[in-house]
N, C-alpha and C positions, 0 to 999 in steps of 0.2 A: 559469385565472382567478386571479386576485389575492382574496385574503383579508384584507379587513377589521376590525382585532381591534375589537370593540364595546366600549365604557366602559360597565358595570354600573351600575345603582340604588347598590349597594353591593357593594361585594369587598371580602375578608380582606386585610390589611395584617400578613405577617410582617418583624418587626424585632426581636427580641427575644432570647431563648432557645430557642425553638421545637424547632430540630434539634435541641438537645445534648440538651433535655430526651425527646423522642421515642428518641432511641439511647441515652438510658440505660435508658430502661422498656424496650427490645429487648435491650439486654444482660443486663439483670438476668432477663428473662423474665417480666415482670410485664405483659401489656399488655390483661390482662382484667378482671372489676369487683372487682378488690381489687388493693392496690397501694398504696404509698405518696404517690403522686401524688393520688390521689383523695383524701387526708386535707390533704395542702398548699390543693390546689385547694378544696377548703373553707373550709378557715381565711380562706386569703386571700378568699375570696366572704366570708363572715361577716364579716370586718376592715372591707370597703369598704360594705355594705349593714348589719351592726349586724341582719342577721335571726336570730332566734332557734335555731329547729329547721331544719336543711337533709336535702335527699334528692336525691341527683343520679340523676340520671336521663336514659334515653337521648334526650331532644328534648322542646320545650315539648311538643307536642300529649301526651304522655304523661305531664307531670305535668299538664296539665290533665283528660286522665283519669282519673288517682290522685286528683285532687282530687275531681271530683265523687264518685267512688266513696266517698273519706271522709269526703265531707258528705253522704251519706246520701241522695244524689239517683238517684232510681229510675225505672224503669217506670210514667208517664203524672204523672210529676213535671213543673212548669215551670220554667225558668231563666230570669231576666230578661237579658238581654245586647242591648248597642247591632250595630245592624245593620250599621255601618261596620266591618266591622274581616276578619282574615284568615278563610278557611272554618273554620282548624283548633278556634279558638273554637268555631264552633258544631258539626263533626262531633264533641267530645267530650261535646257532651249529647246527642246522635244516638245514642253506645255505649253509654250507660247507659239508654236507651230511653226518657229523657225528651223534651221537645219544648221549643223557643226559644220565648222570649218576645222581640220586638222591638221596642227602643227607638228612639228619633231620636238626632241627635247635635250637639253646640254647636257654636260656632264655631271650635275647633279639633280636632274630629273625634272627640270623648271621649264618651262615653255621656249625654247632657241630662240632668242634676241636675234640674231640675226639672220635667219632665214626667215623670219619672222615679218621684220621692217626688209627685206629683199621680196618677199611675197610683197607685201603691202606697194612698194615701188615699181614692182615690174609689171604684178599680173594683175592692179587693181585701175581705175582712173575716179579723178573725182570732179564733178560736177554739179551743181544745183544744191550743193552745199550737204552734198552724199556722197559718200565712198562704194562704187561697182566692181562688182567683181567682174575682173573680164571673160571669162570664162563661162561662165553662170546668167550672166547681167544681173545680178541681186546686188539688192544694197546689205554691203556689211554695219550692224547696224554697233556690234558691240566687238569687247576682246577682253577676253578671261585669261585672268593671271593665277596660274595655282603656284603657291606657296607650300609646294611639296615636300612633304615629311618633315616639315616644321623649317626647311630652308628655302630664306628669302630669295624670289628671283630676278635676275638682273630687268630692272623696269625705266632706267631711265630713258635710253631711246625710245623706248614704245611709249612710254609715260608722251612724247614731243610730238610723235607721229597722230596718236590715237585723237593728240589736241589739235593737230592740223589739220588731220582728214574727216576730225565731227564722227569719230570712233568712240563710243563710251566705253570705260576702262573699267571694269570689275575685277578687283580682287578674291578668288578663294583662298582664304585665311585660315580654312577650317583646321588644319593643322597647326596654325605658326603663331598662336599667344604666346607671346613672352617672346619672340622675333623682331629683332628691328635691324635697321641697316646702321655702321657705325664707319661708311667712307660714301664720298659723294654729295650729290645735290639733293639725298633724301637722306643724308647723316642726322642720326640720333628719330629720325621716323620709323613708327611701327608697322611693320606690313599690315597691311587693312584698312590702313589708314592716308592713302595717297592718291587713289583711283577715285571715281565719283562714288563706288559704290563700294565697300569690304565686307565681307562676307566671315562671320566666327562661328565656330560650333562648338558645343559643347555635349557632344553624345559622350556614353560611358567610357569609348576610347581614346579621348582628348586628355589632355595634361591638365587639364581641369574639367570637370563636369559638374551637369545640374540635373544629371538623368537623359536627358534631351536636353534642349535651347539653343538656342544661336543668338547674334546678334547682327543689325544689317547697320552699318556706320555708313552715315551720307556724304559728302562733301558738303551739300548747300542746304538749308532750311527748308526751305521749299519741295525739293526730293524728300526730306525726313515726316515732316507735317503730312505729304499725299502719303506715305507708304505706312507711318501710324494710322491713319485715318481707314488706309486698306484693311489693315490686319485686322480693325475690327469692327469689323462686319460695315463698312462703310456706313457710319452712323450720322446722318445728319440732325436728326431731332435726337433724344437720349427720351425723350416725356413720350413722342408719339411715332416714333418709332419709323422716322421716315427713312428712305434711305433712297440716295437721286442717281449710285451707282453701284456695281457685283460688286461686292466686300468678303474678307474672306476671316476664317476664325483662325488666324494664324498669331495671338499674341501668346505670349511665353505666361505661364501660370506663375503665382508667387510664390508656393510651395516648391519649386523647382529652382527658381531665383534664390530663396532659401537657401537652399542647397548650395549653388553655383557662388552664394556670395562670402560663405564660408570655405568653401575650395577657393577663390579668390584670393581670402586672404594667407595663402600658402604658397601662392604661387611664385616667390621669388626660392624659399624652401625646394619647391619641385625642381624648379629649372636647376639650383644648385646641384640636385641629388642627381637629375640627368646630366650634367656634365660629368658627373663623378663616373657613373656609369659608362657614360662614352669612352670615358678615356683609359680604363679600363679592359673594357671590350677591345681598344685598340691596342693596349700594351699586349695585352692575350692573341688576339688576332695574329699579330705583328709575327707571332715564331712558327704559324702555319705557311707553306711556300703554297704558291699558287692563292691567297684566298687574300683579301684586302678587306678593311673597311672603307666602307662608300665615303667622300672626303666631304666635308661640307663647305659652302662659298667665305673665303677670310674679307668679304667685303660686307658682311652680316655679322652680328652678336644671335645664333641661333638656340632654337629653346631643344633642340636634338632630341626631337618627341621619339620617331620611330629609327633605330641602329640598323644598317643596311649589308651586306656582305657582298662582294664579287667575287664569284669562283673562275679563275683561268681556264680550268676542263669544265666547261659546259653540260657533258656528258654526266655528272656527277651530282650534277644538282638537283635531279627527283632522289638521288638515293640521302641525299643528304638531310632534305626535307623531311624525308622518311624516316628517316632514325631519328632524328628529332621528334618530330610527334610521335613517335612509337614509344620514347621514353620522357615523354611531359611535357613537351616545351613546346610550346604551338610554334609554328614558322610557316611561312608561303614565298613564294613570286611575286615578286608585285604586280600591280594591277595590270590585267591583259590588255595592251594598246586595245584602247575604245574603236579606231581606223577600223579594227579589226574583229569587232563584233558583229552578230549577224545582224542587228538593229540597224548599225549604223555604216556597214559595208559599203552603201551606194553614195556615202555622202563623200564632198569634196577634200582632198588632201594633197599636201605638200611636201615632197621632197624628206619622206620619212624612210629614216635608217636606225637610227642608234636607237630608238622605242623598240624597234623589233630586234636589235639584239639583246638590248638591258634587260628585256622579259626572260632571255633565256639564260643568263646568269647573273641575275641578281636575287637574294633570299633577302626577306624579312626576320629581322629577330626578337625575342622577348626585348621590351623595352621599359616596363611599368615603372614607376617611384618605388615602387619595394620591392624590386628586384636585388638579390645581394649578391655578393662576390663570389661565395662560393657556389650560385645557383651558375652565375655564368662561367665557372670554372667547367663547371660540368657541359655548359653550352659548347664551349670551346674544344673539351676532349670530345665529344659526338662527332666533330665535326672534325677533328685531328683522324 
């Protein structure tokens, strides 16, 4: 049988440094979580994002871990988080034994700002220096912001609320390196970078990779200091090996960093080549009737990681899907409202509408760095 290679959602794009940097962390012998590479690969994250306190670590879902653990979020704690977005979001307030709170989502797929701050005002009351939920009587302890499909979402209200009601504010950033807002009172800040906590990933399908890694950005010193101190292995002696609490082996290796810090320096290159692509996909789009691309927020400079389509006939879009991966080109749905899994069925939700249609006409498309014009030519006829 003949084997068909499939064009990805997103694949890694090496051009850079990559090998040399990988054989020099293998000659020297450094290629576990200390190393010289894992201090460059810092810097440089720090240089482009301008975030304060960094913790690298081995893959988003594990600083989004560390994070709720540092905010204090426990056992029959709520988290507020939009139902639109990956599982790994919500299985991190599963670890901590807390339970989701579930939002709806705007029109470009981000957490609804104002049914949001309308929950938080009506159904909540706050006392004793906690936010309750009326409904539940739980304290809501946090509120996750996804930064869906690499587009920033609207945070300033919630950003005001989260600091009045003693809500801790978590960014999932996993998608939106090379994201920042370019109107408002977070003009010229990177998403990741404004919550007490941001959360980056860098798995194989991110606009840059290190194989795995993540990074957990702080706000304060103090958050940064406890949650380095976690990742490894909660070391209090280094000689004799004490340890005074549960520590966890979640730092990011330096042969990984390696990796990630030579994708790094590419990364104004990627984002370029993703714009190019966008707009492309959009000139192409544009002469199908009924099929749109998904718009992104003009209140954001976006890094357009993953190109989205809405099909008008609903009806259309498993066939559509279908002919796509039948001739090469991965595509899906985007993620099933989480509300709406059988995990997380019983948990608490809000006034959700648009998640449960956007699931039923929206398609993922190839979106990689070396995607070329005429692959998405053909993307476009499939779909014509």
């Amino acid at each position: 049988f003949l084997y068909m290679k499939q064009i990805g959602l997103h694949e890694p794009f090496f051009t850079g440094k990559e090998k040399k940097y990988l054989i020099k962390c293998i000659d020297e012998n450094w290629v576990s979580s200390s190393g010289k590479f894992l201090n460059l690969f810092q810097r440089k994250f720090q240089n482009i994002t301008k975030g304060k306190f960094l913790s690298p670590v081995l893959n988003g879902t594990i600083g989004l871990h560390i994070s709720m653990i540092q905010a204090g979020v426990s056992k029959n704690d709520e988290v507020i988080v939009p139902t639109i977005t990956f599982v790994a979001t919500i299985n991190s307030i599963k670890y901590v034994g807390a339970s989701p709170l579930f939002m709806d989502v705007d029109e470009y797929l981000n957490i609804d700002e104002q049914k949001t701050i309308e929950f938080i005002e009506k159904k909540t009351i706050f006392n004793n220096g906690y936010t309750y939920n009326k409904i539940t009587g739980n304290k809501i302890k946090a509120l996750v912001v996804v930064h869906t499909f690499g587009n920033a979402a609207r945070i300033e209200k919630i950003f005001e609320i989260c600091k009045k009601r003693k809500i801790k504010l978590i960014e999932d950033a996993a998608e939106s390196l090379g994201t920042k807002y370019n109107s408002g009172k977070f003009r010229n800040k990177h998403t990741g970078t404004i919550g007490d906590f941001g959360i980056f990933s860098f798995n194989g399908n991110k606009i840059v990779t290190s194989g795995n890694g993540g990074i957990v950005v702080s706000k304060n010193k103090k958050d940064s200091l406890k949650i380095n101190y976690l990742i490894s292995q909660a070391k209090d002696d280094k000689i004799n090996f004490i340890h005074k609490e549960v520590g966890y082996n979640y730092k990011l290796s330096n042969i990984s960093a390696a990796l990630g810090l030579a994708q790094l320096e590419k990364l104004n290159l990627f984002i370029k080549r993703k714009k190019s692509i966008r707009d492309y996909y959009k000139k192409k789009i544009e002469t199908i009737k009924g099929v749109k691309i998904l718009e992104s927020p003009k209140y954001s400079q976006n890094n357009n990681w993953l190109n989205l389509v809405q099909i008008s006939k609903k009806e259309k879009m498993k066939k559509i899907i279908k002919k796509l991966n039948s001739n090469g080109f991965q595509s899906r749905p985007i993620w099933h409202p989480n509300h709406m899994q059988q995990s997380f069925k019983k948990n608490y939700k809000y006034k959700i509408k648009k998640a449960e249609e956007f699931v039923k006409s929206i398609i993922c498309l190839p979106s990689s760095v070396s995607l070329k014009n005429k692959q998405i030519d053909k993307i476009v006829n499939l779909i014509k």
